[in-house]
VMD Tcl script that draws the C-alpha trace (Angstrom):
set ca {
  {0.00 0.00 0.00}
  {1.65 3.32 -0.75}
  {-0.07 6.98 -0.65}
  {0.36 9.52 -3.38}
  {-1.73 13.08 -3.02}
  {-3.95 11.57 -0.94}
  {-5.13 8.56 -2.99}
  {-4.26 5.05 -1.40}
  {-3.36 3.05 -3.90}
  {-3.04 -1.03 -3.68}
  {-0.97 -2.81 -6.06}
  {-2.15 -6.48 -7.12}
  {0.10 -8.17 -9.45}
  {-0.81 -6.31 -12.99}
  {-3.79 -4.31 -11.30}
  {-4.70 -2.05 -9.16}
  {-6.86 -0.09 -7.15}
  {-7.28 3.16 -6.10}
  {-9.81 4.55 -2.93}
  {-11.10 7.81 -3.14}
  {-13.35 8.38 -0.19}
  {-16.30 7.06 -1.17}
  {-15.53 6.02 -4.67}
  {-13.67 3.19 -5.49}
  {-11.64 2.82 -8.78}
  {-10.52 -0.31 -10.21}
  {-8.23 -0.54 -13.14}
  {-7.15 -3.79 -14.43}
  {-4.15 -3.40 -17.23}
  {-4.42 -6.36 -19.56}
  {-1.65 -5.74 -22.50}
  {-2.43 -2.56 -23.62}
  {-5.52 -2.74 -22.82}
  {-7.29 -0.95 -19.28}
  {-10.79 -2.10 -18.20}
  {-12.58 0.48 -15.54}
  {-15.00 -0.44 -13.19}
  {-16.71 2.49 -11.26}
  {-18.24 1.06 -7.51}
  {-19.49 2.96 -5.34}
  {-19.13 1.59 -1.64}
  {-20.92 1.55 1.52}
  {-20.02 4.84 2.15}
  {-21.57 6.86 0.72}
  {-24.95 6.68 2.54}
  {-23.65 8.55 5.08}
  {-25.30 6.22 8.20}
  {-22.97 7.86 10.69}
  {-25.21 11.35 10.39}
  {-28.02 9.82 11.48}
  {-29.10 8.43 15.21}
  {-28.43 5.05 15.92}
  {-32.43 4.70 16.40}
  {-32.92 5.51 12.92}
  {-30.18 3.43 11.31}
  {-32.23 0.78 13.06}
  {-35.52 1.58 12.03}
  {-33.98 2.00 8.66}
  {-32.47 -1.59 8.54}
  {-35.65 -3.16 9.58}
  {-37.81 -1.74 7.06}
  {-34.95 -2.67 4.63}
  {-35.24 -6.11 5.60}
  {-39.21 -6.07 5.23}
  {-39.37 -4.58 2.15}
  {-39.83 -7.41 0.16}
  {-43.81 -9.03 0.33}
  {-42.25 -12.56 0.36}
  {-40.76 -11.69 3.44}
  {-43.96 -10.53 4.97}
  {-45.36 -13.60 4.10}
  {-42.44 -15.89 6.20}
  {-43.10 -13.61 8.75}
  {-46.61 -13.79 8.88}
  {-46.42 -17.48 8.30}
  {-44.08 -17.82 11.59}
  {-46.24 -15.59 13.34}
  {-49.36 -17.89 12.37}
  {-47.96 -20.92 13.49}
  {-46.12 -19.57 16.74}
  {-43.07 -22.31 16.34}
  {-40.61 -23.65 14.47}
  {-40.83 -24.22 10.98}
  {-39.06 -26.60 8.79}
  {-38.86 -26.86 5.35}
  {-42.56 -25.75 4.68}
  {-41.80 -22.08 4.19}
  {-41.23 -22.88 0.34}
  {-44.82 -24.00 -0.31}
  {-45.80 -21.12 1.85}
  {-44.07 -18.97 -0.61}
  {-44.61 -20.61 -3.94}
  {-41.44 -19.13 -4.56}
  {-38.67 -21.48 -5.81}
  {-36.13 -22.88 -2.72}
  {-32.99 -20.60 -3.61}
  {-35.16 -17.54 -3.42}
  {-37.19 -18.15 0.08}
  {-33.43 -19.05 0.86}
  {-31.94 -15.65 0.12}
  {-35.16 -14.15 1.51}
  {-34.95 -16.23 5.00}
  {-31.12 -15.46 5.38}
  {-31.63 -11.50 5.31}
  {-34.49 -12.08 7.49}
  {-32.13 -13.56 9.73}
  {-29.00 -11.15 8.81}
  {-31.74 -8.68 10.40}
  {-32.23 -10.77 13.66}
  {-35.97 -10.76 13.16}
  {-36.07 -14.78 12.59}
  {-33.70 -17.39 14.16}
  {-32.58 -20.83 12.54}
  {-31.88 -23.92 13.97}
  {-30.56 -27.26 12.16}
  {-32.67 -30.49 12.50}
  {-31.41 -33.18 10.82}
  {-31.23 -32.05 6.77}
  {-33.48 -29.04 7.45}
  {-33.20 -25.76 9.26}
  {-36.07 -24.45 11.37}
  {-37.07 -21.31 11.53}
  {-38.74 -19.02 14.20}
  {-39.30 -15.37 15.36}
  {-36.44 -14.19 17.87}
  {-39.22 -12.74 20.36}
  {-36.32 -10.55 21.89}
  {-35.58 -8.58 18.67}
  {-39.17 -8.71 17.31}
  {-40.26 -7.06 21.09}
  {-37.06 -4.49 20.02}
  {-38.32 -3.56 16.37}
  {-42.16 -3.66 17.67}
  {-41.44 -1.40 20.36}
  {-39.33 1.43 17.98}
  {-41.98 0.86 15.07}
  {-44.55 1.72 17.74}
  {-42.23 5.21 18.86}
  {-41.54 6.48 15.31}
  {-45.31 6.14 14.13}
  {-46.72 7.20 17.45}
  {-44.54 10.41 16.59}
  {-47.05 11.44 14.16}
  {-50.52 11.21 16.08}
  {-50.65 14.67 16.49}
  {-49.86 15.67 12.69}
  {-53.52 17.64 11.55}
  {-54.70 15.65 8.50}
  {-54.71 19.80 6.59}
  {-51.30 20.10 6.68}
  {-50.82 20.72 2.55}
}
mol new
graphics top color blue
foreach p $ca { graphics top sphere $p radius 0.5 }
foreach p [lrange $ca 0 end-1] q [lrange $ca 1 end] { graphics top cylinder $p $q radius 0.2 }
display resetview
């Protein structure tokens, strides 16, 4: 790693990379010819200028943005246990996608897994859904006293 102006670059064999706050450059050199790749990285949302209450909020409704997800929940929430393997038919979606949508489910704490045998059960974490529940309730109970005239 060496600095020049200000710019960290990284050397990688007959690449490399240069940081630039939030942007990040990469320039592979190929013969004489240079590929560029613009990313921009995490960044660049600026989270830290925000209250640690609202980068939760904000994570939660990420993670329940999607209506499959609503549906796992809801599903979990039905039964009030563990469930294992049926969350596919509850979908209809195929198994790779109720997959990806139970792992940021769980990447969000809202749902916990436990292996059983070949299958992995599934179940609200009570302690975080009492958590989300309770700030859901705060933020929205922040705007009883908005008059419906206001525009």
């Amino acid at each position: 790693m060496s600095e020049k102006n200000g710019i960290s670059l990284l050397f990688i064999s007959n690449s490399f990379l240069i940081s630039l706050d939030n942007l990040l450059l990469v320039e592979l050199l190929n013969r004489n010819i240079a590929i560029c790749f613009l990313f921009f990285v995490m960044g660049t949302s600026k989270l830290e200028l925000f209250t640690k209450e609202q980068n939760e909020i904000a994570a939660i409704a990420k993670a329940l943005s999607h209506p499959a997800r609503i549906a796992i929940i809801q599903s979990l929430l039905k039964k009030n246990s563990c469930v294992c393997g049926d969350l596919v038919e509850e979908t209809g979606l195929a198994q790779s996608t109720t997959s990806q949508h139970l792992k940021e489910l769980k990447n969000a704490g809202i749902i916990q897994g436990s292996v059983d045998g070949v299958n992995v059960c599934y179940c609200i974490d009570v302690k975080t859904w009492t958590k989300y529940s309770n700030l859901f309730a705060k933020f929205f109970e922040a705007a009883t006293h908005v008059k419906s005239q206001c525009c």
